[in-house]
C-alpha positions as CSV (number, residue, x, y, z in Angstrom):
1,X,137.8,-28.3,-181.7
2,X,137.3,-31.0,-181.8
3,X,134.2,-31.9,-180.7
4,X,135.3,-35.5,-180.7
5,X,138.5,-37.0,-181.3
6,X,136.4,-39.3,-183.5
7,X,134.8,-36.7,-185.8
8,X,138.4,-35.1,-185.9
9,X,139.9,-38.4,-187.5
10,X,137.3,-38.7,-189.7
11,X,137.7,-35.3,-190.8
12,X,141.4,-35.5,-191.9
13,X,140.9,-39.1,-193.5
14,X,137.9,-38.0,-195.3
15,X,136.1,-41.0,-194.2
16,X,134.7,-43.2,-191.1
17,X,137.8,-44.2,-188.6
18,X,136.0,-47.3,-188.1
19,X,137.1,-48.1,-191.6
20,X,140.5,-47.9,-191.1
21,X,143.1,-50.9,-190.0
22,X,143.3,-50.8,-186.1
23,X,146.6,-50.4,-185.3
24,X,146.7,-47.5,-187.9
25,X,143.4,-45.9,-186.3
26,X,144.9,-45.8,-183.0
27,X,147.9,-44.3,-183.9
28,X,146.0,-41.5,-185.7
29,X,143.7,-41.3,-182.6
30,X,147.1,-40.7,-180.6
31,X,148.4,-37.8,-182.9
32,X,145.2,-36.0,-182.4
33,X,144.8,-36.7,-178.5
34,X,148.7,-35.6,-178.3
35,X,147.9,-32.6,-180.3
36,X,144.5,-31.2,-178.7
37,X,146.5,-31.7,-174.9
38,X,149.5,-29.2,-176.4
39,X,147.0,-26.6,-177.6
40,X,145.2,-26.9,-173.8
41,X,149.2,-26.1,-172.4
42,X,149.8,-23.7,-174.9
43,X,147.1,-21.1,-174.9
44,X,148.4,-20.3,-171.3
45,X,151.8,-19.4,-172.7
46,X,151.2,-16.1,-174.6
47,X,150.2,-13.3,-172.7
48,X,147.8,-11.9,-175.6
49,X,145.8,-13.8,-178.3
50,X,144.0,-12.1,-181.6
51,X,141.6,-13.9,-182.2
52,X,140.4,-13.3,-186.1
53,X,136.5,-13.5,-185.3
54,X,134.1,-13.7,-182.9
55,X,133.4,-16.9,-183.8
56,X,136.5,-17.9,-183.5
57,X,137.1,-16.6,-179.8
58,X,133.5,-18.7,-179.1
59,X,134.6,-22.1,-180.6
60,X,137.9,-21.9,-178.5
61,X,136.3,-21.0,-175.1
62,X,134.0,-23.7,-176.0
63,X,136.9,-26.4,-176.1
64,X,138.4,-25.1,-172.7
65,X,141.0,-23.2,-175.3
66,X,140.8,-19.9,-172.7
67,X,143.8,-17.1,-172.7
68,X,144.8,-15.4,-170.2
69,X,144.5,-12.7,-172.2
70,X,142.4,-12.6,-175.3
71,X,140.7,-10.0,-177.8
72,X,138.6,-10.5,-181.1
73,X,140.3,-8.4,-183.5
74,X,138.6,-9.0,-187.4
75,X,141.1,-9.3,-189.9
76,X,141.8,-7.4,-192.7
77,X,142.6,-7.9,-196.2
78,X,144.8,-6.2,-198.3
79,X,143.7,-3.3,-200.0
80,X,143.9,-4.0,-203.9
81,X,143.1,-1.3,-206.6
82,X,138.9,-2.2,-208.1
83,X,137.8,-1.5,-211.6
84,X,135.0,-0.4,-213.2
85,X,132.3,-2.8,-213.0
86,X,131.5,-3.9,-216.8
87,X,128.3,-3.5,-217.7
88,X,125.9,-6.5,-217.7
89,X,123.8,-7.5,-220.7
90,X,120.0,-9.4,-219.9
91,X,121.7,-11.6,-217.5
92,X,123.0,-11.6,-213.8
93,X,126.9,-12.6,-213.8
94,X,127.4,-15.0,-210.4
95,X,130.7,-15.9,-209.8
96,X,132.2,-18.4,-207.6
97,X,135.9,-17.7,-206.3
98,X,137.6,-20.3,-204.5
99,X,139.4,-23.8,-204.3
100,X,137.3,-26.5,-206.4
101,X,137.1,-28.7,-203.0
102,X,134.0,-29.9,-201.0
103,X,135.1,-28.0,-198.5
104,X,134.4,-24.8,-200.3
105,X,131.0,-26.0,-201.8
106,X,131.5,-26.2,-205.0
107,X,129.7,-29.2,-205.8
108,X,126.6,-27.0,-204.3
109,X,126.9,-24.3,-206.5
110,X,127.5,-26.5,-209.6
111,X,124.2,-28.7,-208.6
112,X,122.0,-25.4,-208.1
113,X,123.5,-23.8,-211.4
114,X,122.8,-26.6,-213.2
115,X,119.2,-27.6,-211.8
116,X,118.3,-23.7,-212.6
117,X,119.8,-24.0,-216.0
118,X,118.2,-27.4,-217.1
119,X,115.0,-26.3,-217.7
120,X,116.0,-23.4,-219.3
121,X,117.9,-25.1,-222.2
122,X,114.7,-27.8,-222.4
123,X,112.9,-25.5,-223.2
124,X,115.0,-22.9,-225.2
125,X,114.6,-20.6,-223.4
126,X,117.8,-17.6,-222.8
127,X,119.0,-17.9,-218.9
128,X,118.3,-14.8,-216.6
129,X,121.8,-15.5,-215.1
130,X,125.5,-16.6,-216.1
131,X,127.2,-18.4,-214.0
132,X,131.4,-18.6,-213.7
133,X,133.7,-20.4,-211.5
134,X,137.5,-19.2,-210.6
135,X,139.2,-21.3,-208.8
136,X,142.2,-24.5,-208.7
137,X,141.9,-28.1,-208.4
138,X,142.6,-28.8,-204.8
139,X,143.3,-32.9,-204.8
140,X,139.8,-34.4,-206.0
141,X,140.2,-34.9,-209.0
142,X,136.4,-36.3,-209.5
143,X,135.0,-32.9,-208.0
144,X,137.5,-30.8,-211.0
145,X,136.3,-32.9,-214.0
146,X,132.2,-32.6,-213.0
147,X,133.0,-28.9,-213.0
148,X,134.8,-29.0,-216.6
149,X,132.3,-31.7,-218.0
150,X,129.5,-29.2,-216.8
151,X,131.1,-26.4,-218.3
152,X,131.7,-27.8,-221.3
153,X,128.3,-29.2,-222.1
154,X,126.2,-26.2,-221.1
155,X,125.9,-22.6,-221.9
156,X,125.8,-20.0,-219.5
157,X,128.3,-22.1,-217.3
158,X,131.6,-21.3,-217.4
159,X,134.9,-22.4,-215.9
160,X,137.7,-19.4,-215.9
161,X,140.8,-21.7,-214.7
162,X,142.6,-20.0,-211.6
163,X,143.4,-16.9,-210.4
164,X,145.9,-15.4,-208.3
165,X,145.6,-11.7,-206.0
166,X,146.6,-9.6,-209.1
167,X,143.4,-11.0,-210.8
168,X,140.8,-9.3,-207.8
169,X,139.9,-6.1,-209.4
170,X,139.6,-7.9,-212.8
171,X,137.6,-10.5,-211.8
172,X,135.0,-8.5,-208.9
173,X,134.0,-5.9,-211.8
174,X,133.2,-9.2,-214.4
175,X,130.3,-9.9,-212.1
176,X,127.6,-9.0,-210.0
177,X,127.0,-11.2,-207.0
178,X,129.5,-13.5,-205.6
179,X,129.0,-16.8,-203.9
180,X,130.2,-18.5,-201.1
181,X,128.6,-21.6,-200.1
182,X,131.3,-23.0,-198.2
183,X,130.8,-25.8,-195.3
184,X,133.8,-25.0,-193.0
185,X,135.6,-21.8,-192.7
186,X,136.8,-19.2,-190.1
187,X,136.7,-15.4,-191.0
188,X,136.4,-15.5,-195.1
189,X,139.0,-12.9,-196.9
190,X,137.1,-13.4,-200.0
191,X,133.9,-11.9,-198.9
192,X,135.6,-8.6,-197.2
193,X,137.2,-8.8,-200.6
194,X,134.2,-8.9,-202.7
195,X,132.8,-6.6,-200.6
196,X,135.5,-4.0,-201.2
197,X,135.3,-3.8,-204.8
198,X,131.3,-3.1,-204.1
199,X,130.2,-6.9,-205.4
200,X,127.2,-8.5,-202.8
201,X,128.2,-11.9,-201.5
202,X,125.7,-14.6,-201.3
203,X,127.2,-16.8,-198.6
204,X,126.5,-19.7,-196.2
205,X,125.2,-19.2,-192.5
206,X,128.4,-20.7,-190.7
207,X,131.5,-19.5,-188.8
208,X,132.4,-16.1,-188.8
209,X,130.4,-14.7,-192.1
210,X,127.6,-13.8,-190.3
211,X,129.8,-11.7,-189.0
212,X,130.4,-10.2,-192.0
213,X,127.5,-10.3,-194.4
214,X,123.9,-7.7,-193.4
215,X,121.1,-9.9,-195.0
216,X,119.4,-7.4,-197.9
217,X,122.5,-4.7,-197.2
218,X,125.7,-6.4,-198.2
219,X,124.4,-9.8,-199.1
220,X,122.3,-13.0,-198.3
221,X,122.7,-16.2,-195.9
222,X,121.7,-19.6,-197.0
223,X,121.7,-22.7,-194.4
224,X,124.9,-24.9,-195.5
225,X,125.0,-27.6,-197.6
226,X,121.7,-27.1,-199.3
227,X,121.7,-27.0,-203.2
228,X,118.0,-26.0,-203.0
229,X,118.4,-23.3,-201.1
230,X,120.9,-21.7,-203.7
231,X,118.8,-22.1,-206.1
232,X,115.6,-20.6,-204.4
233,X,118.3,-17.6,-204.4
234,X,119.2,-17.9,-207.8
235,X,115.5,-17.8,-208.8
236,X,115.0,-14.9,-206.4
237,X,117.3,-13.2,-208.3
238,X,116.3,-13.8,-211.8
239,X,112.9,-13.0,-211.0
240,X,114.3,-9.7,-209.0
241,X,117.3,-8.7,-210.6
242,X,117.6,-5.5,-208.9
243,X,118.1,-6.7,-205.7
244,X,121.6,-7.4,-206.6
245,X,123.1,-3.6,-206.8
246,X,126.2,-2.6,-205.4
247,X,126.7,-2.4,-201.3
Protein backbone atom coordinates (compact mmCIF):
# COMPACT_ATOMS: atom_id res chain seq x y z
CA UNK A 1 0.00 0.00 0.00
CA UNK A 2 -1.26 2.36 0.76
CA UNK A 3 -4.38 2.73 -0.48
CA UNK A 4 -4.39 6.27 0.48
CA UNK A 5 -1.72 8.35 1.80
CA UNK A 6 -4.43 9.43 4.25
CA UNK A 7 -5.38 5.97 5.71
CA UNK A 8 -1.54 5.40 5.83
CA UNK A 9 -1.01 8.46 8.31
CA UNK A 10 -3.68 7.42 10.22
CA UNK A 11 -2.40 4.12 10.46
CA UNK A 12 1.00 5.03 11.98
CA UNK A 13 -0.53 7.75 14.36
CA UNK A 14 -3.13 5.53 15.51
CA UNK A 15 -5.67 8.10 14.92
CA UNK A 16 -7.51 10.62 12.31
CA UNK A 17 -4.72 12.97 10.53
CA UNK A 18 -7.28 15.55 10.59
CA UNK A 19 -6.62 15.64 14.20
CA UNK A 20 -3.28 16.47 14.10
CA UNK A 21 -1.54 20.21 14.03
CA UNK A 22 -1.22 21.22 10.32
CA UNK A 23 2.15 21.90 9.79
CA UNK A 24 2.95 18.57 11.64
CA UNK A 25 0.30 16.61 9.28
CA UNK A 26 1.89 17.84 6.30
CA UNK A 27 5.11 16.91 7.07
CA UNK A 28 4.01 13.40 7.94
CA UNK A 29 2.04 13.36 4.69
CA UNK A 30 5.51 14.25 3.02
CA UNK A 31 7.46 11.29 4.62
CA UNK A 32 4.89 8.93 3.39
CA UNK A 33 4.49 10.46 -0.32
CA UNK A 34 8.53 10.51 -0.29
CA UNK A 35 8.53 6.99 0.78
CA UNK A 36 5.72 5.28 -1.45
CA UNK A 37 7.67 7.19 -4.74
CA UNK A 38 11.20 5.26 -3.54
CA UNK A 39 9.46 1.91 -3.31
CA UNK A 40 7.86 2.65 -7.07
CA UNK A 41 11.93 3.35 -8.21
CA UNK A 42 13.10 0.65 -6.30
CA UNK A 43 11.18 -2.50 -7.20
CA UNK A 44 12.78 -1.96 -10.75
CA UNK A 45 16.28 -2.25 -9.19
CA UNK A 46 16.53 -6.04 -8.21
CA UNK A 47 16.43 -8.38 -10.81
CA UNK A 48 14.45 -11.07 -8.65
CA UNK A 49 11.85 -10.56 -5.84
CA UNK A 50 10.48 -13.39 -3.25
CA UNK A 51 7.69 -12.53 -2.47
CA UNK A 52 6.49 -14.41 1.05
CA UNK A 53 2.78 -15.00 -0.14
CA UNK A 54 0.53 -14.84 -2.72
CA UNK A 55 -1.14 -12.31 -1.18
CA UNK A 56 1.64 -10.46 -0.85
CA UNK A 57 2.68 -10.60 -4.65
CA UNK A 58 -1.31 -9.38 -5.26
CA UNK A 59 -1.31 -6.35 -2.85
CA UNK A 60 2.04 -5.05 -4.50
CA UNK A 61 0.90 -5.46 -8.20
CA UNK A 62 -2.13 -3.78 -6.99
CA UNK A 63 -0.06 -0.56 -5.90
CA UNK A 64 1.82 -0.47 -9.33
CA UNK A 65 4.77 -2.22 -7.00
CA UNK A 66 5.56 -4.68 -10.30
CA UNK A 67 9.29 -6.49 -10.60
CA UNK A 68 10.75 -7.14 -13.40
CA UNK A 69 11.19 -10.26 -12.05
CA UNK A 70 9.08 -11.78 -9.34
CA UNK A 71 8.10 -15.19 -7.76
CA UNK A 72 5.83 -16.21 -4.68
CA UNK A 73 7.92 -18.33 -2.69
CA UNK A 74 5.97 -19.19 0.99
CA UNK A 75 8.17 -18.87 3.75
CA UNK A 76 9.21 -21.22 6.09
CA UNK A 77 9.73 -21.52 9.64
CA UNK A 78 12.22 -22.99 11.52
CA UNK A 79 11.97 -26.41 12.42
CA UNK A 80 11.76 -26.77 16.37
CA UNK A 81 11.62 -30.19 18.23
CA UNK A 82 7.32 -30.84 19.42
CA UNK A 83 6.33 -32.63 22.52
CA UNK A 84 3.91 -34.88 23.45
CA UNK A 85 0.65 -33.31 23.58
CA UNK A 86 -0.56 -33.48 27.41
CA UNK A 87 -3.54 -34.89 27.81
CA UNK A 88 -6.77 -32.69 28.33
CA UNK A 89 -9.13 -33.06 31.20
CA UNK A 90 -13.26 -32.12 30.45
CA UNK A 91 -12.19 -29.00 28.82
CA UNK A 92 -10.75 -27.73 25.39
CA UNK A 93 -7.36 -25.75 26.13
CA UNK A 94 -7.41 -22.55 23.43
CA UNK A 95 -4.40 -20.72 23.47
CA UNK A 96 -3.65 -17.43 22.04
CA UNK A 97 0.17 -16.78 21.02
CA UNK A 98 1.16 -13.36 20.13
CA UNK A 99 1.87 -9.65 20.98
CA UNK A 100 -0.92 -8.20 23.38
CA UNK A 101 -1.57 -5.34 20.57
CA UNK A 102 -4.82 -4.49 18.68
CA UNK A 103 -3.18 -5.36 15.88
CA UNK A 104 -3.04 -8.98 16.79
CA UNK A 105 -6.68 -9.08 18.12
CA UNK A 106 -6.34 -9.60 21.31
CA UNK A 107 -9.01 -7.50 22.61
CA UNK A 108 -11.29 -9.97 20.29
CA UNK A 109 -10.35 -12.99 21.83
CA UNK A 110 -10.50 -11.61 25.37
CA UNK A 111 -14.21 -10.12 24.57
CA UNK A 112 -15.35 -13.66 23.13
CA UNK A 113 -13.62 -15.61 26.02
CA UNK A 114 -15.10 -13.69 28.40
CA UNK A 115 -18.83 -13.32 26.89
CA UNK A 116 -18.68 -17.35 26.67
CA UNK A 117 -17.45 -17.59 30.14
CA UNK A 118 -19.96 -15.16 31.84
CA UNK A 119 -22.76 -17.09 31.79
CA UNK A 120 -21.01 -20.01 32.77
CA UNK A 121 -19.74 -18.65 36.23
CA UNK A 122 -23.57 -17.07 36.65
CA UNK A 123 -24.72 -19.88 36.68
CA UNK A 124 -22.03 -22.26 38.21
CA UNK A 125 -21.70 -24.05 35.91
CA UNK A 126 -17.82 -25.82 35.00
CA UNK A 127 -16.60 -24.26 31.42
CA UNK A 128 -16.31 -26.72 28.34
CA UNK A 129 -13.04 -24.73 27.50
CA UNK A 130 -9.91 -23.03 29.08
CA UNK A 131 -8.64 -20.37 27.69
CA UNK A 132 -4.72 -18.97 27.94
CA UNK A 133 -2.88 -16.17 26.50
CA UNK A 134 1.11 -16.04 25.77
CA UNK A 135 2.23 -13.18 24.70
CA UNK A 136 4.23 -9.37 25.65
CA UNK A 137 2.89 -6.02 26.25
CA UNK A 138 3.52 -4.25 22.96
CA UNK A 139 3.06 -0.33 24.01
CA UNK A 140 -0.72 -0.06 25.15
CA UNK A 141 -0.64 -0.31 28.28
CA UNK A 142 -4.64 -0.10 28.63
CA UNK A 143 -5.04 -3.24 26.23
CA UNK A 144 -2.13 -5.33 28.85
CA UNK A 145 -3.97 -4.47 32.18
CA UNK A 146 -7.84 -5.57 30.68
CA UNK A 147 -5.97 -8.86 29.87
CA UNK A 148 -4.49 -9.16 33.53
CA UNK A 149 -7.63 -7.67 35.30
CA UNK A 150 -9.60 -10.45 33.24
CA UNK A 151 -7.35 -12.98 34.19
CA UNK A 152 -7.30 -12.33 37.46
CA UNK A 153 -10.92 -12.10 38.22
CA UNK A 154 -12.07 -15.23 36.25
CA UNK A 155 -11.42 -18.79 36.14
CA UNK A 156 -10.68 -20.66 33.25
CA UNK A 157 -8.75 -17.49 31.89
CA UNK A 158 -5.33 -17.41 32.13
CA UNK A 159 -2.44 -15.13 31.33
CA UNK A 160 1.03 -17.21 30.90
CA UNK A 161 3.45 -13.90 30.61
CA UNK A 162 5.78 -14.21 27.45
CA UNK A 163 7.45 -16.55 25.68
CA UNK A 164 10.33 -16.78 23.48
CA UNK A 165 11.21 -19.72 20.40
CA UNK A 166 12.63 -22.19 22.97
CA UNK A 167 9.12 -22.15 24.57
CA UNK A 168 7.14 -23.70 21.04
CA UNK A 169 7.10 -27.28 21.74
CA UNK A 170 6.27 -26.59 25.41
CA UNK A 171 3.58 -24.39 24.85
CA UNK A 172 1.80 -26.15 21.23
CA UNK A 173 1.46 -29.65 23.36
CA UNK A 174 -0.35 -27.42 26.57
CA UNK A 175 -3.25 -26.91 24.17
CA UNK A 176 -5.50 -27.96 21.66
CA UNK A 177 -6.52 -25.24 19.19
CA UNK A 178 -4.73 -22.07 18.71
CA UNK A 179 -6.14 -18.74 17.79
CA UNK A 180 -5.29 -16.08 15.65
CA UNK A 181 -7.69 -13.40 15.22
CA UNK A 182 -5.42 -10.91 14.00
CA UNK A 183 -6.55 -7.66 11.84
CA UNK A 184 -3.39 -7.06 9.77
CA UNK A 185 -0.70 -9.47 8.91
CA UNK A 186 1.27 -10.90 5.88
CA UNK A 187 2.16 -14.68 5.83
CA UNK A 188 1.72 -15.76 9.76
CA UNK A 189 4.88 -17.95 11.20
CA UNK A 190 2.81 -18.83 14.07
CA UNK A 191 0.23 -20.76 12.32
CA UNK A 192 2.79 -22.90 10.10
CA UNK A 193 4.14 -23.14 13.54
CA UNK A 194 1.13 -24.41 15.24
CA UNK A 195 0.57 -26.40 12.57
CA UNK A 196 3.89 -28.27 12.76
CA UNK A 197 3.51 -29.40 16.20
CA UNK A 198 -0.09 -30.98 14.92
CA UNK A 199 -2.27 -28.07 16.98
CA UNK A 200 -5.41 -26.64 14.53
CA UNK A 201 -5.44 -22.89 14.24
CA UNK A 202 -8.52 -20.95 14.34
CA UNK A 203 -7.61 -17.85 12.40
CA UNK A 204 -8.97 -14.69 10.74
CA UNK A 205 -9.94 -14.52 6.92
CA UNK A 206 -7.25 -11.89 5.90
CA UNK A 207 -3.85 -11.65 4.07
CA UNK A 208 -2.08 -14.56 3.43
CA UNK A 209 -3.70 -17.26 6.08
CA UNK A 210 -6.00 -18.38 3.74
CA UNK A 211 -3.33 -19.44 2.21
CA UNK A 212 -2.39 -21.45 4.89
CA UNK A 213 -5.30 -22.73 6.89
CA UNK A 214 -7.99 -25.76 4.88
CA UNK A 215 -11.36 -24.88 6.66
CA UNK A 216 -12.47 -28.45 8.63
CA UNK A 217 -8.69 -29.95 7.72
CA UNK A 218 -6.15 -27.85 9.46
CA UNK A 219 -8.40 -25.19 10.94
CA UNK A 220 -11.25 -22.56 10.76
CA UNK A 221 -11.62 -18.83 9.27
CA UNK A 222 -13.59 -16.24 10.95
CA UNK A 223 -14.36 -12.63 9.18
CA UNK A 224 -11.97 -10.15 11.18
CA UNK A 225 -12.66 -8.07 13.82
CA UNK A 226 -15.76 -9.85 14.98
CA UNK A 227 -15.92 -11.02 18.76
CA UNK A 228 -19.17 -12.81 17.95
CA UNK A 229 -17.98 -14.70 15.52
CA UNK A 230 -15.17 -16.25 17.82
CA UNK A 231 -17.44 -17.03 20.08
CA UNK A 232 -20.00 -18.82 17.73
CA UNK A 233 -16.61 -20.94 17.28
CA UNK A 234 -15.99 -21.28 20.77
CA UNK A 235 -19.52 -22.60 21.31
CA UNK A 236 -19.13 -24.82 18.23
CA UNK A 237 -16.47 -26.28 19.92
CA UNK A 238 -17.73 -26.85 23.25
CA UNK A 239 -20.79 -28.33 21.93
CA UNK A 240 -18.37 -30.53 19.38
CA UNK A 241 -15.29 -31.04 21.01
CA UNK A 242 -14.07 -33.49 18.67
CA UNK A 243 -13.76 -31.45 15.94
CA UNK A 244 -10.68 -30.12 17.30
CA UNK A 245 -8.19 -33.33 16.79
CA UNK A 246 -4.91 -33.05 15.54
CA UNK A 247 -4.17 -32.05 11.58
Amino acid sequence: GPESLEKCVDCLWGGRWQDREPRIAAQRFAEVALRRSLMLQAIHVPDYVHFASEFVARDARKHGLIPRRGEVVHTGIAPFVTEQRKPRAASLRVGYMGAIHERKGIQFFLTAALRFLGPREQAGRASELDFFVWGSESGQRGLYQKLCDAAAAVDHLEYKGPFCPDDLGTIFAQIDVLVVPSTGENYPFVIREALWAGVPVDATRIAGIPEIIREGENGWLVEPGDPNALLAQFERMAAQPEMVAAP
